[in-house]
N, C-alpha and C positions, 0 to 999 in steps of 0.2 A: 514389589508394589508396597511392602508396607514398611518401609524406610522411604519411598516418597513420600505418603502418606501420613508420616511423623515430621518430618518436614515442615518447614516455613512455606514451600510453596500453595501446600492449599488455602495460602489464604494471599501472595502475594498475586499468584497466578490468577482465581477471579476477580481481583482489584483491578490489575494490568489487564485482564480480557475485558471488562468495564470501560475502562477509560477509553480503550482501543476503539474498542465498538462503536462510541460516539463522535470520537474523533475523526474517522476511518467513514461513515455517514455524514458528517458533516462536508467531507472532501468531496462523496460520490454526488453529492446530494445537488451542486453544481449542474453537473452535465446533464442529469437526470432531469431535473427542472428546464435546464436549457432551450429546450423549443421552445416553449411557454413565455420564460423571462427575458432573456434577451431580444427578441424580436420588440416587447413591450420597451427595452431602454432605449430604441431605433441599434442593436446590432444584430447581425446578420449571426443565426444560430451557430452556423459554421465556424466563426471564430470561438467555440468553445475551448479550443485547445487552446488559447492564449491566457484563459482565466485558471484553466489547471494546472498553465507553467508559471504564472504567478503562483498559484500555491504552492508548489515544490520550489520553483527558485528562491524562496524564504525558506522554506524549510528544510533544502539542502545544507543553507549556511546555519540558521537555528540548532540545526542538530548538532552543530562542534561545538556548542557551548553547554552541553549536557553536562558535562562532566562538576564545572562548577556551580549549576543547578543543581545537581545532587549533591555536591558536599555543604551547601546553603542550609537547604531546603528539606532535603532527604526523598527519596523515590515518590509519594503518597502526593506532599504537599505541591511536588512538581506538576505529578498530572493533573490535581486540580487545577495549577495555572495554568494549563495547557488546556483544560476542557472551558475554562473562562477565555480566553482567546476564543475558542473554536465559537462560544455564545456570541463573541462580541463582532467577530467575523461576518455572522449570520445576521447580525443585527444591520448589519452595514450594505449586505448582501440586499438586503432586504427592505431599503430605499429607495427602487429601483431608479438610478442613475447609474450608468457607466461608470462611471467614478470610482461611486462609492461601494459598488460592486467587486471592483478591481480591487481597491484595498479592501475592502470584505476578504477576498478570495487571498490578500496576501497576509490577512489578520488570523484566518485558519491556517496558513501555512506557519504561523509564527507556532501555534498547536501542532499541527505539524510534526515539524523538525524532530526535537529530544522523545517523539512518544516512545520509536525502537529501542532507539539507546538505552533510556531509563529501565525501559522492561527489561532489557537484556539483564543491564546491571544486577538487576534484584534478581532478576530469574537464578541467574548464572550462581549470584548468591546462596539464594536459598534453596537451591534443586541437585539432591545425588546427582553426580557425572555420569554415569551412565543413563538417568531417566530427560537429559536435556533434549534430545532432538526431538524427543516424545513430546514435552511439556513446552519447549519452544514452538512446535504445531499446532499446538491445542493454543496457546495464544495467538498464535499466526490465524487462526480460525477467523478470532474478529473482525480480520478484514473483508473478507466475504461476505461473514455474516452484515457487516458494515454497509455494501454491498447492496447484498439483499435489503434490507431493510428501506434503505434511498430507493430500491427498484420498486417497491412495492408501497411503500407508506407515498412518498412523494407523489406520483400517479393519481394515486386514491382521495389523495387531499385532495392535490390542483385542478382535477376534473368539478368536484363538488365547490368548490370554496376558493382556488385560482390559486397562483403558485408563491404568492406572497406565504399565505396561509401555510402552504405545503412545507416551506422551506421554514417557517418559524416551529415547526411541531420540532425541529431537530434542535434549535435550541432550548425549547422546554427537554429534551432528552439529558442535553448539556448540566443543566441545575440538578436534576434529579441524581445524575452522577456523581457530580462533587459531594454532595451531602451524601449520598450512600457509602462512598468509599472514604469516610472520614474515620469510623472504626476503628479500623486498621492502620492510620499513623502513629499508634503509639507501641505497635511491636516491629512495623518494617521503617519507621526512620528513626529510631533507635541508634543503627550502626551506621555511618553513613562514609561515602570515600573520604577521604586527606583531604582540609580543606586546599584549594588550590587557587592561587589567585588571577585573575581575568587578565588575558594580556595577548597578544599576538603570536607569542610561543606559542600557551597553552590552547588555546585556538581550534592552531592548526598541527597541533599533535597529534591529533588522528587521523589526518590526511599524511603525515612524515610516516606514521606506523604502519600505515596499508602500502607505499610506495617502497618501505623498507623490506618486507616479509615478501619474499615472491607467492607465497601461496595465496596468501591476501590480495596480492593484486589481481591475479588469475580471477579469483573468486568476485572480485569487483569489479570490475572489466564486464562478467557477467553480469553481476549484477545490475549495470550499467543497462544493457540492452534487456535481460529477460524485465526489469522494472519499467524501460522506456515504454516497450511493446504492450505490456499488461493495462499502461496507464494510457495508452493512445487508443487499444482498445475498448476502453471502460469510457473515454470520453467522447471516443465518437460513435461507440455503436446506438446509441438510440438517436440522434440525429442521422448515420446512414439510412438506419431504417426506415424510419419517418420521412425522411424527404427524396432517397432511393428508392426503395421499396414497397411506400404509400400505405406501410401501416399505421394505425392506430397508434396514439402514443401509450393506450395503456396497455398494448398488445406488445409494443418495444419495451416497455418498462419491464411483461411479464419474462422478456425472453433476457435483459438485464439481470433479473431477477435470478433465473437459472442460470447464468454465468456466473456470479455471486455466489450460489446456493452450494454451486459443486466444490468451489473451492474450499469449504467446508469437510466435507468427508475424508477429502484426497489426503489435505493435511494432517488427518489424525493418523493415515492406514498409511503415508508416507514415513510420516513419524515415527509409527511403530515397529514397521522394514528396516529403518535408517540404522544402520550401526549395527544390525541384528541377522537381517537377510543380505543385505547390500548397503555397500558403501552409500554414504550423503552425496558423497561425488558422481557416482554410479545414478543416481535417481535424479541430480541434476540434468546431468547429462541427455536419460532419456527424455525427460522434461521439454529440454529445446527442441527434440525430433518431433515431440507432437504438437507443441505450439508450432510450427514451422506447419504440421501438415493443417493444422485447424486453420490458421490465414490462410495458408492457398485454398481450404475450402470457402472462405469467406471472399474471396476475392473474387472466386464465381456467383454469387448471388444475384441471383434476379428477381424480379418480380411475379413469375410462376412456380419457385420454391413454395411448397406447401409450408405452413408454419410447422409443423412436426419436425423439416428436414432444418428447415433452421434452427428449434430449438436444438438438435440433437448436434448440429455443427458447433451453437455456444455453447454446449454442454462440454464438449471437446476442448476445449479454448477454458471453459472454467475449470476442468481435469488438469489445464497444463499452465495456461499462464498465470490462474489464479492458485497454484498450490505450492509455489515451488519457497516461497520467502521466510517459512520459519524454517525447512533445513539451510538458508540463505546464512540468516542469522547464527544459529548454532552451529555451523562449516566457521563464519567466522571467529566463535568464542573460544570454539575448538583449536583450531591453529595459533589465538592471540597469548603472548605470552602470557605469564604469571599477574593476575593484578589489572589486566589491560584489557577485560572485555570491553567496558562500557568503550574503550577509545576503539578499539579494534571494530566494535559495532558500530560507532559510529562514523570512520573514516571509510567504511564500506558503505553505509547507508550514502555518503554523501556525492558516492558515484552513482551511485542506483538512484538517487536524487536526480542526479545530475540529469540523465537518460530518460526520469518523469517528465522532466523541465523541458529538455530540450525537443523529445524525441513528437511528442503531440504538435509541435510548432512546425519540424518538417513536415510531418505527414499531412498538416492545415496546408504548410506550400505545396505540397505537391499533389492536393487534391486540385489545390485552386490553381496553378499552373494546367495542369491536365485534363481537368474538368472530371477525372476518374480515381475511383475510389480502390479501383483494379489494380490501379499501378501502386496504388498507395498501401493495400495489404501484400500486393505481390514482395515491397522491401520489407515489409515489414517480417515475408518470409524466409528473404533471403536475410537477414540478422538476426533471425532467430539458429538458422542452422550456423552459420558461422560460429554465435556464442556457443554452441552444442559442440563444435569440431574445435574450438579453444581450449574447452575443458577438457577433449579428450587429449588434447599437445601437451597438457599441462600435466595431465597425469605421467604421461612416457613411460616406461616399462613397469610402474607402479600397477601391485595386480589390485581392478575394480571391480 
């Protein structure tokens, strides 16, 4: 402990869990407000997944240009332009017109994109090699906590004060950030990558480096579906709820909120396992088995579920599908050659992208084709254990 402790991380680490936090609320803050908003532009709540696969489909491609963001700009100066997006996103959001909505929703993906990558970079940087899977967790946190925050603030506004209101408090979060984490530009952008020039090679170099490394691909492949599932979750459970189940929106918000919350602890105690008790591959892996059983228990949900049994099924579902993304990343830096995290983090982010983007837009079809929400976590079951049975192909006689 106390050679991380001497480290540049304590101080790159709450900067990066800052930025995170905001940006990561900004994205959830969408669906969460969803009943409320959308209905107000005349669209139907249910197309919430097309506004969160505009936010990832920018910010899958955003995120390959990290690399010459940070050799620009340096880590610090990046997330503040990344947390200005996520403000000006919200501003846009917050017109209510379809439109301007739509591009709101692709102005935070443009936030988005580089937020992994950059952190990685710095992380990877400034963190003993042995304390990363730990300290990659403990930033991985934000996004639950991110989570939580949308589950619970958003609700509490929009009931009192309507959802314009609700969704603008996230950009007052956005200003406060930038200006808090300005300190710290002068000891973490200091050293920054080779500067490297913008072009169509350099691009799509972290997409060549994750297709070259077989482990990397394995690992992104997953990534692909455990991020699809996590983000199809998070955008439609409070619209299920709400228009299935006939809860309360601030009753789905609280049970959001607990989806959110857990994905907190798991990552610190995953963290701390990873590399120590059990392989990062080893706790992926079980990972998929209980996202797999937590959809099929959500698949069953009705309307004489007691809230306790629900909360305790999203509790299941925040244990798995919301834990698994800082060992995600640190599996990556792990494997990335010499030099090459931030690319290795980011050509893997940009499958796990891929699977935000896409994966909410089928489950939208195939609610709306079926009328059921059943068949719709029932795939979302059966892709979860596939990714879970990849990883274990992938390991082959390798002891986990």
């Amino acid at each position: 402990m106390r050679d991380l402790l001497r480290s540049d991380a304590v101080i790159s680490l709450p900067t990066m869990f800052a930025g995170q936090l905001i940006l990561t609320t900004a994205a959830y803050t969408l669906p969460v407000a969803a009943p409320a908003a959308l209905p107000d532009m005349g669209v139907p709540a249910v197309f919430v997944g097309f506004f969160t696969s505009a936010i990832y489909l920018v910010a899958m491609t955003a995120g390959l240009f990290t690399g010459p963001l940070l050799s620009r700009l340096g880590t610090v100066r990046t997330m503040q332009c990344l947390l200005l997006a996520a403000f000006a996103g919200i501003v846009l959001f917050n017109l209510g017109w379809w439109a301007t909505a739509a591009l709101g929703a692709m102005t935070i993906g443009l936030g988005s994109g580089p937020m992994n990558p950059s952190g990685s970079y710095i992380l990877a940087r400034t963190t003993p090699p042995r304390w990363r899977p730990f300290v990659f967790s403990v930033k991985q946190c934000a996004t639950p906590a991110g989570g939580m925050l949308a589950g619970i603030i958003v609700p509490a506004v929009l009931v009192r004060y309507g959802w314009q209101a609700a969704v603008g408090t996230v950009a007052l979060g956005a200003v406060l950030v930038i200006l808090a984490i300005q300190p710290a530009r002068r000891r973490l952008d200091a050293e920054r990558p080779p500067l490297r020039r913008v072009s169509p090679g350099s691009v799509i170099e972290p997409i060549k480096l994750v297709l070259r490394v077989r482990e990397l691909r394995a690992i992104s492949v997953m990534g692909y579906i455990y991020a699809g599932c996590q983000l199809t979750l998070a955008s439609y459970l409070v619209v299920y709820l709400t228009e299935r189940l006939a809860l309360p929106i601030a009753t789905a918000g609280a049970l959001f909120a607990v989806f959110s919350f857990c994905g907190i602890p798991v990552r610190i105690f995953w963290g701390a396992l990873a590399e120590r008790v059990l392989s990062t591959r080893s706790i992926l892996i079980l990972t998929g088995f209980l996202m797999a059983a937590g959809f099929a228990l959500t698949a069953s949900f009705t309307r004489d579920w007691p809230v306790w049994a629900l909360g305790l099924v999203t509790a299941l579902l925040g244990l798995s599908a919301n834990g698994w993304v800082g060992l995600f990343f640190a599996e990556l830096v792990r494997i990335a050659p010499e030099d090459m995290a931030g690319d290795a983090s980011g050509g893997g982010q940009f499958f796990a992208y891929g699977g935000i983007m896409s994966m909410p837009l089928i489950f939208g079809a195939i609610v709306a084709a079926t009328g059921s929400y059943m068949v719709g976590f029932s795939v979302l079951t059966a892709l979860s254990l596939g990714a879970a049975a990849l990883l274990v192909a992938s390991v082959g006689k390798r002891k986990i």
